[in-house]
C-alpha positions as protocol buffer text, in pm:
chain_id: "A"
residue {
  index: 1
  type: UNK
  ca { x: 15135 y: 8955 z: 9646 }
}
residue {
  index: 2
  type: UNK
  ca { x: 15144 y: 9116 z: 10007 }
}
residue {
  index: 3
  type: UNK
  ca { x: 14864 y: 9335 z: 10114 }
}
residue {
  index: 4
  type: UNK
  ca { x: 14898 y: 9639 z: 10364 }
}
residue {
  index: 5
  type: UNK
  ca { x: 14739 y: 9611 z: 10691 }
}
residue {
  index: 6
  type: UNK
  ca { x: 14523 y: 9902 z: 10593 }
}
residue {
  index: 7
  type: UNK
  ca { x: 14437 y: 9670 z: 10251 }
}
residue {
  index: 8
  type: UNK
  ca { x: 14327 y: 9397 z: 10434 }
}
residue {
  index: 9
  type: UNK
  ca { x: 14095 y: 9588 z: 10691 }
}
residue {
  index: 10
  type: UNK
  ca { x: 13925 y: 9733 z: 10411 }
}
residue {
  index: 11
  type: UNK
  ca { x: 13869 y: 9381 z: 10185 }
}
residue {
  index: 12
  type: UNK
  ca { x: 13740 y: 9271 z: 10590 }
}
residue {
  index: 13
  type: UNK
  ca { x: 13469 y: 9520 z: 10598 }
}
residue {
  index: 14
  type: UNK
  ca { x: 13383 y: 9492 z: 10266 }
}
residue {
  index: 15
  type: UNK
  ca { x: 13301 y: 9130 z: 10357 }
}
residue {
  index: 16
  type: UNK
  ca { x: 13171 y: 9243 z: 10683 }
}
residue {
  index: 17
  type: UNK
  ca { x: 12931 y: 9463 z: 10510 }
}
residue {
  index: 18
  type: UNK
  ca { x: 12829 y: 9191 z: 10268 }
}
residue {
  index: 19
  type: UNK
  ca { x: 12742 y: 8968 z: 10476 }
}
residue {
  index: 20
  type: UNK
  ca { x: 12332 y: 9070 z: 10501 }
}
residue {
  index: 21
  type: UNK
  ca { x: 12295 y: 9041 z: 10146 }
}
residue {
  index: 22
  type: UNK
  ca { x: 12485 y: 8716 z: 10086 }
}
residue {
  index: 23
  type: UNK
  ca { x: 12249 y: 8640 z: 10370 }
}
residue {
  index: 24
  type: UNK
  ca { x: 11934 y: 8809 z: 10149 }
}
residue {
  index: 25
  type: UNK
  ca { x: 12015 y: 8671 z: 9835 }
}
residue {
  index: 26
  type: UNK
  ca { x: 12101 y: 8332 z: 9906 }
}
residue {
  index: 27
  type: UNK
  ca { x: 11937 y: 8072 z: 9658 }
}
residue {
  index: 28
  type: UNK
  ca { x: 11798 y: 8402 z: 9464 }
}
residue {
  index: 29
  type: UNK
  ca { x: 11834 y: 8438 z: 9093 }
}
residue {
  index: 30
  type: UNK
  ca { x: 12043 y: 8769 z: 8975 }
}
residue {
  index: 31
  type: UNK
  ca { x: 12025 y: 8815 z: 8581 }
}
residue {
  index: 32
  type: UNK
  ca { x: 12310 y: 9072 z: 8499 }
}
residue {
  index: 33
  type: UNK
  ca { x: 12367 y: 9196 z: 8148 }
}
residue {
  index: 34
  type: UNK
  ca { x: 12680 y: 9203 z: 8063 }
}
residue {
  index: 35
  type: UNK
  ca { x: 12833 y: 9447 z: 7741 }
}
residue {
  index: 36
  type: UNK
  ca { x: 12996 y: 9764 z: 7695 }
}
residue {
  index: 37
  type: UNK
  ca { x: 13337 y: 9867 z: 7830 }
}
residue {
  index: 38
  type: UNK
  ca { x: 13305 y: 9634 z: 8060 }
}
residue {
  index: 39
  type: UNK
  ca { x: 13325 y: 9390 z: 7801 }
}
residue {
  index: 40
  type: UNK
  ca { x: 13577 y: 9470 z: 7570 }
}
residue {
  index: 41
  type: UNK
  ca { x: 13847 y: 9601 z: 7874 }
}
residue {
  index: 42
  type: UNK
  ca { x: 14065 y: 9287 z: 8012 }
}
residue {
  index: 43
  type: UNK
  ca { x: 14097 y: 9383 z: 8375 }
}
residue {
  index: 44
  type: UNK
  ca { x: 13707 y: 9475 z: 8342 }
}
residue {
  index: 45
  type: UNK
  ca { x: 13666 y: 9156 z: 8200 }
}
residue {
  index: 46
  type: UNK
  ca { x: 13875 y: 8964 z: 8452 }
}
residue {
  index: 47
  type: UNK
  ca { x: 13682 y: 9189 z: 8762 }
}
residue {
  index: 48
  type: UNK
  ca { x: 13338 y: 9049 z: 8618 }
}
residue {
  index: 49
  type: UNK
  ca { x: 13418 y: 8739 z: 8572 }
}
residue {
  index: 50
  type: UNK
  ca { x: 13548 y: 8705 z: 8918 }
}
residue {
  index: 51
  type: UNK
  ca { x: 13243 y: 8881 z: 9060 }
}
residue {
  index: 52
  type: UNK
  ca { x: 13041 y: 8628 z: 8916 }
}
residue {
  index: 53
  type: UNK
  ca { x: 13234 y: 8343 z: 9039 }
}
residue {
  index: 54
  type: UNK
  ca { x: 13218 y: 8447 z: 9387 }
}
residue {
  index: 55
  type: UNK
  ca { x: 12793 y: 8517 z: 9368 }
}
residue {
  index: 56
  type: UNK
  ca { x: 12748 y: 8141 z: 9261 }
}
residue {
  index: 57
  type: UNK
  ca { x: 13055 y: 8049 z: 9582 }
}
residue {
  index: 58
  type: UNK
  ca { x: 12838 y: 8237 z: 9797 }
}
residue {
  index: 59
  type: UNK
  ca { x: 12522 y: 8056 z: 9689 }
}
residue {
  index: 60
  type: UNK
  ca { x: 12360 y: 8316 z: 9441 }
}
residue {
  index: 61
  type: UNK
  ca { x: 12229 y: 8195 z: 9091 }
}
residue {
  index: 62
  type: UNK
  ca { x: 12349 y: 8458 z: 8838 }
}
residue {
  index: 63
  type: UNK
  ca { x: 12280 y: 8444 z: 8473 }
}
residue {
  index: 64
  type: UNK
  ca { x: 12457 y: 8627 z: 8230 }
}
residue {
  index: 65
  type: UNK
  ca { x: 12310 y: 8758 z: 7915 }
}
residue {
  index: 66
  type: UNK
  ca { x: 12575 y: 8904 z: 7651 }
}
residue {
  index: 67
  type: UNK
  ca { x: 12581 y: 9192 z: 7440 }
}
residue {
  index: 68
  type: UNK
  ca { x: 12857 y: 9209 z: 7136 }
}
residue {
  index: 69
  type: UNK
  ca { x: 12817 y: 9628 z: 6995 }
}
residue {
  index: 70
  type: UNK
  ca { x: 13132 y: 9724 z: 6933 }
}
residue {
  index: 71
  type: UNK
  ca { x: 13275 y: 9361 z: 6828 }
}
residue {
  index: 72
  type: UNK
  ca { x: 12979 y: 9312 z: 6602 }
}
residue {
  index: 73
  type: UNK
  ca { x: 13079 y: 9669 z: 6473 }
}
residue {
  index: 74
  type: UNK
  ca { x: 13395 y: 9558 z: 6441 }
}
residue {
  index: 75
  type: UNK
  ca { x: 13375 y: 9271 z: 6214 }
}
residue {
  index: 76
  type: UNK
  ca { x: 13105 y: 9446 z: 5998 }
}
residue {
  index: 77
  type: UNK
  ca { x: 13345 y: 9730 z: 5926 }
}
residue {
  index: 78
  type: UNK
  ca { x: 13598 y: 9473 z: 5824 }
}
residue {
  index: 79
  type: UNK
  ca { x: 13366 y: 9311 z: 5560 }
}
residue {
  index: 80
  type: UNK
  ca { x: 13279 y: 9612 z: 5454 }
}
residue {
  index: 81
  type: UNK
  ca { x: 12925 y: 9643 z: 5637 }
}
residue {
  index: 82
  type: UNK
  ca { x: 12758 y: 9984 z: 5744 }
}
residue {
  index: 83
  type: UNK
  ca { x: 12583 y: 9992 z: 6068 }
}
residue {
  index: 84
  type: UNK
  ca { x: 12300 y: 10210 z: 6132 }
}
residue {
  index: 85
  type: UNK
  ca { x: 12054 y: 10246 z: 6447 }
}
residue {
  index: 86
  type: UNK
  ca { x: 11724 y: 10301 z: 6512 }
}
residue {
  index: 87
  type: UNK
  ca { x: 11587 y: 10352 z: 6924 }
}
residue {
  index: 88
  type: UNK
  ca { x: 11903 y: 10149 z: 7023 }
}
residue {
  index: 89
  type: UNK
  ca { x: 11867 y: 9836 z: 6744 }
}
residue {
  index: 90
  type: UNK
  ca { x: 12112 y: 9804 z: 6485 }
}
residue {
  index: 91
  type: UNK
  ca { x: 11954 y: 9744 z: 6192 }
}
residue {
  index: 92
  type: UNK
  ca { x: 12044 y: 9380 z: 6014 }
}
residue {
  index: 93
  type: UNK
  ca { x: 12087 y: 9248 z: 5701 }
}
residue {
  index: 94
  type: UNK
  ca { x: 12112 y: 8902 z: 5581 }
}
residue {
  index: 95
  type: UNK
  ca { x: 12470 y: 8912 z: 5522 }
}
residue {
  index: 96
  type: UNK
  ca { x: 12496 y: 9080 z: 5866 }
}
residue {
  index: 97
  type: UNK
  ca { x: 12342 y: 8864 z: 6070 }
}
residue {
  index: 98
  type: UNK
  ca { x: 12599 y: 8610 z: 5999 }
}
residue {
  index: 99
  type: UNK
  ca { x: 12834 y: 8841 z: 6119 }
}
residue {
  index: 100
  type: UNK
  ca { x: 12636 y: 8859 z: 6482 }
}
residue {
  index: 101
  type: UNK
  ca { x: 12569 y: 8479 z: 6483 }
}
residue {
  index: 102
  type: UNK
  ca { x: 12950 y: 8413 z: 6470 }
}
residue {
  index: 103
  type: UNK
  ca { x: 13045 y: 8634 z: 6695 }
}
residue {
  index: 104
  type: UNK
  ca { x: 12725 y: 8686 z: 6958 }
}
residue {
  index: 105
  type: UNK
  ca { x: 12654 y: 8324 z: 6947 }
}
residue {
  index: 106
  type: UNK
  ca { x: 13024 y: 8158 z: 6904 }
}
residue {
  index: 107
  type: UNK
  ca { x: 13323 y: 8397 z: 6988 }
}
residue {
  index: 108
  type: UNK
  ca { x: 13164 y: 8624 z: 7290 }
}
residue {
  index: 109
  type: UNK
  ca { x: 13004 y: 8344 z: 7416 }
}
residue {
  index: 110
  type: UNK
  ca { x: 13257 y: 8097 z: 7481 }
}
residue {
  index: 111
  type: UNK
  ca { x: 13527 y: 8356 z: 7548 }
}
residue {
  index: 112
  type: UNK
  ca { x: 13275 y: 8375 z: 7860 }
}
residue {
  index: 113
  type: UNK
  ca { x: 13241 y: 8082 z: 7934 }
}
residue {
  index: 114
  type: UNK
  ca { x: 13668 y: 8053 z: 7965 }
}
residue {
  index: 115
  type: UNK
  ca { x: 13672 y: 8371 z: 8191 }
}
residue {
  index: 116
  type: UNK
  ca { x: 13451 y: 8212 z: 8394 }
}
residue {
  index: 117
  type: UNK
  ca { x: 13673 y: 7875 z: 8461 }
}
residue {
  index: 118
  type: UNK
  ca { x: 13982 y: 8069 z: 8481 }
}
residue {
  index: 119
  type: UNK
  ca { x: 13827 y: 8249 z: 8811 }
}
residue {
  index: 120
  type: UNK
  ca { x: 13674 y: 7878 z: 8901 }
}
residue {
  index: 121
  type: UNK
  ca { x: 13328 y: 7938 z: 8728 }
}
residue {
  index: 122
  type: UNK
  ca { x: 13157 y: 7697 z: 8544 }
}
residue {
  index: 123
  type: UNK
  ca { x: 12923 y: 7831 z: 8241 }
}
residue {
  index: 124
  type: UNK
  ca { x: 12731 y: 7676 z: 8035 }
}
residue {
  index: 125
  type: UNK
  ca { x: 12676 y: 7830 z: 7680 }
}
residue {
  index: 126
  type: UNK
  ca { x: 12262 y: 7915 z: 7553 }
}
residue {
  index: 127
  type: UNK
  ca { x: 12289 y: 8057 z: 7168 }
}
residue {
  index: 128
  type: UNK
  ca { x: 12185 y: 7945 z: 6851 }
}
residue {
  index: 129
  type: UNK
  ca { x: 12326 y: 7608 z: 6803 }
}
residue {
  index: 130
  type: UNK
  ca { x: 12226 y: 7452 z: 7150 }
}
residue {
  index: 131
  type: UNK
  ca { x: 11968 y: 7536 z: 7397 }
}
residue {
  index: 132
  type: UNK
  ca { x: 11732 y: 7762 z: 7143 }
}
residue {
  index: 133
  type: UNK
  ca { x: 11564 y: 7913 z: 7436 }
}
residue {
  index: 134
  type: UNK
  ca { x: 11379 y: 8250 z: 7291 }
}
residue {
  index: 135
  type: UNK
  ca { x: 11132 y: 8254 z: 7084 }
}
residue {
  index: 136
  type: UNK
  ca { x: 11088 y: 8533 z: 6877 }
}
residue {
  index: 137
  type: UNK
  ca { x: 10920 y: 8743 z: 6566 }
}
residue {
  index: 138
  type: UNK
  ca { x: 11056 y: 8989 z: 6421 }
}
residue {
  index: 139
  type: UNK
  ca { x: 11032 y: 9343 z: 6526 }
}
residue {
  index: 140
  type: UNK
  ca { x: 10839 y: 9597 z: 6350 }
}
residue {
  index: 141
  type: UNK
  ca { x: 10905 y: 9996 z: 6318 }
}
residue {
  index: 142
  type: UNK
  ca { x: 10674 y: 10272 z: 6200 }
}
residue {
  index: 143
  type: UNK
  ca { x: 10940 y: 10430 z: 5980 }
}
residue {
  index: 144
  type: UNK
  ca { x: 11180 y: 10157 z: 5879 }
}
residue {
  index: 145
  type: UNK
  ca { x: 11254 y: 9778 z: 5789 }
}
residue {
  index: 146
  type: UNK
  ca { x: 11469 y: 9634 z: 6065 }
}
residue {
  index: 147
  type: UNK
  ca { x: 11598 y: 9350 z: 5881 }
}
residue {
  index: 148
  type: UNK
  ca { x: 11675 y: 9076 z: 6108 }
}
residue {
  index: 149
  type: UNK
  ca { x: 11607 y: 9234 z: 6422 }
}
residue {
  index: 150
  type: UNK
  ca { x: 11379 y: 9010 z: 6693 }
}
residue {
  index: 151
  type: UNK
  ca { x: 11110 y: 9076 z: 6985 }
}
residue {
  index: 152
  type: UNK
  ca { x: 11077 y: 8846 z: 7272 }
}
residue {
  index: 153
  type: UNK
  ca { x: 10766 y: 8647 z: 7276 }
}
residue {
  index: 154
  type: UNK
  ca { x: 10880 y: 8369 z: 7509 }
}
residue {
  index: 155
  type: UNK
  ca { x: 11194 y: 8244 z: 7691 }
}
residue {
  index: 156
  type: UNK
  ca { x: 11152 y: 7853 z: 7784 }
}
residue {
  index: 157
  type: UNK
  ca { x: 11286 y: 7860 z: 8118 }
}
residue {
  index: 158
  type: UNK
  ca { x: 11374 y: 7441 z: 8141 }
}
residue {
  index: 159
  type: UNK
  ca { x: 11671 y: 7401 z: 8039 }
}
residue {
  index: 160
  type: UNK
  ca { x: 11773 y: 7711 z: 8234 }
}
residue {
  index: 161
  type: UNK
  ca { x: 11661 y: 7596 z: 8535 }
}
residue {
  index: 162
  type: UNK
  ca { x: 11800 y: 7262 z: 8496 }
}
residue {
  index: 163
  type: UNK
  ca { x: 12165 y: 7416 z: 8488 }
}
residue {
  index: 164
  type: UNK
  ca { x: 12089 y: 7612 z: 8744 }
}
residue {
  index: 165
  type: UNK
  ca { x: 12031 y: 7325 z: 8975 }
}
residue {
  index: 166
  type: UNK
  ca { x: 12386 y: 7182 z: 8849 }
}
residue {
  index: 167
  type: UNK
  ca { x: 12505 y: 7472 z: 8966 }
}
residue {
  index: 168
  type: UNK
  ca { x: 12658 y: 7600 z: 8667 }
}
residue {
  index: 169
  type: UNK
  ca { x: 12650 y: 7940 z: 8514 }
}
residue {
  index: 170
  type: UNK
  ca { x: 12421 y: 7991 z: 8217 }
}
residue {
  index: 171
  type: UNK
  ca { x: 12563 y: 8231 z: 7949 }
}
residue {
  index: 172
  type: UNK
  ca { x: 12316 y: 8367 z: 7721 }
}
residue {
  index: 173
  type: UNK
  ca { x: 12299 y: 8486 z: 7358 }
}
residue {
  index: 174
  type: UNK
  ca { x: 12067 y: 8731 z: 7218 }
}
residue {
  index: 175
  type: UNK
  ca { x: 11962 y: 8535 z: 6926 }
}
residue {
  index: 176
  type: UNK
  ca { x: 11586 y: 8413 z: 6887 }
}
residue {
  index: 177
  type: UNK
  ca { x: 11455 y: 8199 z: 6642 }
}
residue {
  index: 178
  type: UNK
  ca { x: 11120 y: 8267 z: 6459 }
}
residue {
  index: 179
  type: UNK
  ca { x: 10842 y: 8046 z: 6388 }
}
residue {
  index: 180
  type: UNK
  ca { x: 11029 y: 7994 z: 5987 }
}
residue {
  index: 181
  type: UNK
  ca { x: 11372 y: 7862 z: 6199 }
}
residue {
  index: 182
  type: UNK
  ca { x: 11536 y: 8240 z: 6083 }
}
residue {
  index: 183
  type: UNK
  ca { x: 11753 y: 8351 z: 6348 }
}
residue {
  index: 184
  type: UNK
  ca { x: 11708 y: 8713 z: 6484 }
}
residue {
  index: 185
  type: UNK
  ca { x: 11943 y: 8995 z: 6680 }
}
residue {
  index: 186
  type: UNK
  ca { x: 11775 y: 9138 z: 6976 }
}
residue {
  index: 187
  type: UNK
  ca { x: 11907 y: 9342 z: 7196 }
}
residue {
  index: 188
  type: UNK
  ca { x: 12099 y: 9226 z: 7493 }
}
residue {
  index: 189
  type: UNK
  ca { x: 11927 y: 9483 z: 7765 }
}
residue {
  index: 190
  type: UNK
  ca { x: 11568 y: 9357 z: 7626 }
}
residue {
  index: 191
  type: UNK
  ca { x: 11624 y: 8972 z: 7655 }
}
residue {
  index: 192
  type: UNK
  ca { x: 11755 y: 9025 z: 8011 }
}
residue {
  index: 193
  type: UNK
  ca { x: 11454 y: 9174 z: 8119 }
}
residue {
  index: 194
  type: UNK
  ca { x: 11251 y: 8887 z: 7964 }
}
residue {
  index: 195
  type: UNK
  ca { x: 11468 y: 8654 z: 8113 }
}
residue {
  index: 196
  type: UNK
  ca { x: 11448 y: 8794 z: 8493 }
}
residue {
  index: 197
  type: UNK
  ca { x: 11054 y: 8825 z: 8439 }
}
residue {
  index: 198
  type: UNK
  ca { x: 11058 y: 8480 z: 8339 }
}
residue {
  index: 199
  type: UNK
  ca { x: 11272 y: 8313 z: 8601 }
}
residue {
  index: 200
  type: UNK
  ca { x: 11112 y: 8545 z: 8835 }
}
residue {
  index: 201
  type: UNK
  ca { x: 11455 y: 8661 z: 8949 }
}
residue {
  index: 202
  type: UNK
  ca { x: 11539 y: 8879 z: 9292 }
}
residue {
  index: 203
  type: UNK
  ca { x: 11702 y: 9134 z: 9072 }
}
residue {
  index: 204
  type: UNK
  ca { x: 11789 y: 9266 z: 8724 }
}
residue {
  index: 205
  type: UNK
  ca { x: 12143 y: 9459 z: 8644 }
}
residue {
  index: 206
  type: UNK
  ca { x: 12201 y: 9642 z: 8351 }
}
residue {
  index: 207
  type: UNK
  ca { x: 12604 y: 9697 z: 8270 }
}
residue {
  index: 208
  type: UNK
  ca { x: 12630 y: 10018 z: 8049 }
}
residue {
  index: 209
  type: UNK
  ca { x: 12901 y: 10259 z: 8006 }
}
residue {
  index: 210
  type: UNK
  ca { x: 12774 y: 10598 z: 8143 }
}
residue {
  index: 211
  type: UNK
  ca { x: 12702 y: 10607 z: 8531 }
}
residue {
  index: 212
  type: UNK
  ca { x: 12381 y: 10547 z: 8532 }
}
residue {
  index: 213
  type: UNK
  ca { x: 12065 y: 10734 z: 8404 }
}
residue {
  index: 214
  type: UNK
  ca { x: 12141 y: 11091 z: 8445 }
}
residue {
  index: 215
  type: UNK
  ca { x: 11895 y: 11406 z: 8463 }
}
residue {
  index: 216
  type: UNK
  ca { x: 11851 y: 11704 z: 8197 }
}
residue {
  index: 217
  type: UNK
  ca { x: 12212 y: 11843 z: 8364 }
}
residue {
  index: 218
  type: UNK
  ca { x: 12334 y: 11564 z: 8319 }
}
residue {
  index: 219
  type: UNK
  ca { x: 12361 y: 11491 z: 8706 }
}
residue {
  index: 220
  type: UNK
  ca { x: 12321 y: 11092 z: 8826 }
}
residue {
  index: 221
  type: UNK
  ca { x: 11969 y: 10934 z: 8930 }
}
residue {
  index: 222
  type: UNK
  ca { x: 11999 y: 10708 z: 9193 }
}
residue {
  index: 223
  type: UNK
  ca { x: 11732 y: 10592 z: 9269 }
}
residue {
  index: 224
  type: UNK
  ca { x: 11375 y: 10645 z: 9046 }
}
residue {
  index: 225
  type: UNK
  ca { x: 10963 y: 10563 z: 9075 }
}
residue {
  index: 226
  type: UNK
  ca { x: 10806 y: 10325 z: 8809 }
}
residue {
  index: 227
  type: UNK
  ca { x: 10567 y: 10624 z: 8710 }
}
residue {
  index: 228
  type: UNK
  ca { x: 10896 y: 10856 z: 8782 }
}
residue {
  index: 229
  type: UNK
  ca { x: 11106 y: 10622 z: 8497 }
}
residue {
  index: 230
  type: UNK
  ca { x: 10835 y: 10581 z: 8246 }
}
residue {
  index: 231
  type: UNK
  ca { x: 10808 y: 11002 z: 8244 }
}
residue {
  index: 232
  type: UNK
  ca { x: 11178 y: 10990 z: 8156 }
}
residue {
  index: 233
  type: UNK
  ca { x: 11134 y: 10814 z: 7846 }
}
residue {
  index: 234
  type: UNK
  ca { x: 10913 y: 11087 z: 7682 }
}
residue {
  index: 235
  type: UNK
  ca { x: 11243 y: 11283 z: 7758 }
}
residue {
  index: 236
  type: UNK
  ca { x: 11495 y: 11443 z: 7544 }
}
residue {
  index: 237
  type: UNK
  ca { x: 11832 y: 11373 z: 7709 }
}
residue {
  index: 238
  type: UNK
  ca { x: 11726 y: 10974 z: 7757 }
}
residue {
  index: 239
  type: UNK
  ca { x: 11795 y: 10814 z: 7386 }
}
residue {
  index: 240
  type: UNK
  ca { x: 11964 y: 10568 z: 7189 }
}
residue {
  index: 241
  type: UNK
  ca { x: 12085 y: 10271 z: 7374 }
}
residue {
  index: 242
  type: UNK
  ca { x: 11973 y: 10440 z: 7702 }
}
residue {
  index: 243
  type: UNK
  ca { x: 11595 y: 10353 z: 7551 }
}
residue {
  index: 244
  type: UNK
  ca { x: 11626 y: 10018 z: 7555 }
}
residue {
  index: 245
  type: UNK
  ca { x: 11758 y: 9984 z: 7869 }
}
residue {
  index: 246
  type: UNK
  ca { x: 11556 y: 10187 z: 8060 }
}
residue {
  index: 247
  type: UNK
  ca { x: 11205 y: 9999 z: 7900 }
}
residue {
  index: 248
  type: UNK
  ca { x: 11342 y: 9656 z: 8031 }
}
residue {
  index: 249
  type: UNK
  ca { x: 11426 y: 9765 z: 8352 }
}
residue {
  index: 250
  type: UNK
  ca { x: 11080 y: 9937 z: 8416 }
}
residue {
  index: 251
  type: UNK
  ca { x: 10882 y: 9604 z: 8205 }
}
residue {
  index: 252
  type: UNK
  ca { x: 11112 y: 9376 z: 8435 }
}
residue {
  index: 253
  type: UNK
  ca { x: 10989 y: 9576 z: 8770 }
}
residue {
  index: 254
  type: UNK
  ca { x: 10655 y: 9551 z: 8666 }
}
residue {
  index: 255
  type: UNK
  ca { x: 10623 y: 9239 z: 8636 }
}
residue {
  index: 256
  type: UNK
  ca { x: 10763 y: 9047 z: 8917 }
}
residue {
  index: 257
  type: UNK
  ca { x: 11122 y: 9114 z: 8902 }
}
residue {
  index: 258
  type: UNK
  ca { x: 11215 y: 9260 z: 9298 }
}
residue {
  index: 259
  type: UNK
  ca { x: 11439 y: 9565 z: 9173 }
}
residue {
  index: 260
  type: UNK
  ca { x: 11609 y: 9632 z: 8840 }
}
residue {
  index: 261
  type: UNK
  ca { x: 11923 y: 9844 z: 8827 }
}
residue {
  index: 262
  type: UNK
  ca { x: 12099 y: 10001 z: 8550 }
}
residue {
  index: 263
  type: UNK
  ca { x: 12476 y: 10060 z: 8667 }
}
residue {
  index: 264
  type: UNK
  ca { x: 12854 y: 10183 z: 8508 }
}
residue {
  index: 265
  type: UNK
  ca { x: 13016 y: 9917 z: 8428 }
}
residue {
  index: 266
  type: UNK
  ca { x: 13361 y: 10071 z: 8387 }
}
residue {
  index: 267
  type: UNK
  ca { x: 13372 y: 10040 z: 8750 }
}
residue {
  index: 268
  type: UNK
  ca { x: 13620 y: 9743 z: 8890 }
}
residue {
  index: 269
  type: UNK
  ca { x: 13349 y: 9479 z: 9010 }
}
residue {
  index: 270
  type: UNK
  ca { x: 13052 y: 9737 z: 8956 }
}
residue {
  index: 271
  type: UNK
  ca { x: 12849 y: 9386 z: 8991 }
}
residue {
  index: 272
  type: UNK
  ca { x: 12941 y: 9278 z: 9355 }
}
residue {
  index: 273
  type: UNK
  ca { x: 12922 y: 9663 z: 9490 }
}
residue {
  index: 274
  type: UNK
  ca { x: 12556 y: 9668 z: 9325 }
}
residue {
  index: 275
  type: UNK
  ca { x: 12480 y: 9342 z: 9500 }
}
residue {
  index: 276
  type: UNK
  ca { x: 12656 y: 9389 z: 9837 }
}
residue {
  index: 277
  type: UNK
  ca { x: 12638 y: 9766 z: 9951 }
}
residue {
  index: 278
  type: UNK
  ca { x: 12387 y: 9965 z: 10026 }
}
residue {
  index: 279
  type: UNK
  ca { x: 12424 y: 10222 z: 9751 }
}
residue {
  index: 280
  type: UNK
  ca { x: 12541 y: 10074 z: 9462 }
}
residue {
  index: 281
  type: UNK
  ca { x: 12670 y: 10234 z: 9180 }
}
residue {
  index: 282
  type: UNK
  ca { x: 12401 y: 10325 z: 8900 }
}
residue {
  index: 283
  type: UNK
  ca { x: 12040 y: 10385 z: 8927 }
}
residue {
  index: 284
  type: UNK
  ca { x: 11807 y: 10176 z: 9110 }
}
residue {
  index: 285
  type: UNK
  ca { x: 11424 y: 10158 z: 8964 }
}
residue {
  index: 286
  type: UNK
  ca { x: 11258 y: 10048 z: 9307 }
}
């Protein structure tokens, strides 16, 4: 396909304005976490995929960890399944969390793994059958039984950063495994942030599908303190899968990870503008 001449000086100083952080981020590790609209929309899908693909070309190490929502939704409503949340965690059953094995830890993840190789990517798949990399227990609440619902307490990084050094792509699964073998759904935005802090990555992204975190009226943050983001969460208008999100991007910062950003990923390539322009499209905790 021809592009204008007016096309092709804006892809040149796109590149042009790139170039610094290709320069900064060289050799650096970028988890993103990818769900949401940008997920379950094929150009979307196509535009991440690609974006990826060209952060490992230009010598970046990203690592993708998957979310599932709506197709786990999906697939329960078809057997028959209710879901209900609680502070962002969907509570799960027995006969549920089959349904999130199959398709967090076999159909989203290698349906990943092929975009990836169709844009000249190579993944390299981390779920429940091979690479059992997070450790977890299961997570309690105050006012209600979870089910099969996980906490991080460790993510063995060896196996990560052996594929890493093959320069592949690892693709990630949110589905730990207790100290009794049971397998357990936790959610995608919280093993991220465990995964950044533990591979001591240059930066955490956080796909979502609003633009970013927004104030009381409803107006976009774009950048916020670590004292400035852990006063939001006592708020009103920052709730439901929002919480989650915003606690792993703040625990992330804290502890080691360089910035964490929480960004809209309905945006075409929302990825490589958060990586390679100055202002991004979400909010930045800094």
């Amino acid at each position: 396909m021809r592009i204008t001449r007016k096309q092709a000086e804006n892809i040149a100083s796109v590149l042009s304005e790139g170039l610094p952080y290709i320069r900064k981020f060289n050799n650096k590790i970028i988890v993103v976490k990818y769900g949401g609209a940008a997920m379950t929309k094929k150009s979307l899908q196509d535009s991440f995929a690609r974006d990826i693909t060209l952060m490992k070309l230009v010598g970046m190490n990203p690592v993708i960890v998957h979310g599932g929502g709506p197709q786990i939704g999906k697939e329960l409503k078809k057997a028959g399944i209710n879901s209900k949340f609680i502070d962002g965690h969907r509570i799960t059953t027995r006969s549920s969390m089959k349904v999130v094995k199959k398709v967090l830890g076999e159909n989203i993840n290698s349906e990943i793994i092929q975009s990836l190789r169709t844009h000249g990517g190579i993944g390299i798949p981390f779920n429940h059958k091979k690479y059992k990399i997070i450790k977890a227990s299961k997570k309690q609440n105050d006012t209600i039984d979870l089910g099969y619902v996980g906490e991080v307490d460790k993510i063995f990084t060896k196996e990560l950063k052996l594929s890493l050094k093959k320069d592949l792509i690892p693709v990630i699964a949110p589905i730990g495994q207790n100290r009794k073998k049971q397998f357990l759904n936790i959610n995608a935005d919280v093993v991220a942030g465990e995964v950044a802090q533990a591979l001591k990555a240059e930066k955490l992204i956080l796909l979502t599908d609003v633009s970013g975190i927004n104030d009381s009226k409803n107006n976009l943050i774009s950048s916020i303190s670590l004292v400035k983001g852990q006063k939001l969460l006592h708020e009103k208008f920052i709730q439901g899968g929002m919480v989650p999100k915003l606690l792993a991007a703040l625990n992330a910062k804290r502890n080691g990870v360089k910035s964490a950003h929480i960004i809209d990923g309905r945006v075409p390539h929302a990825v490589l503008l958060e990586v390679l322009t100055e202002e991004g499209v979400g909010t930045m905790i800094s």
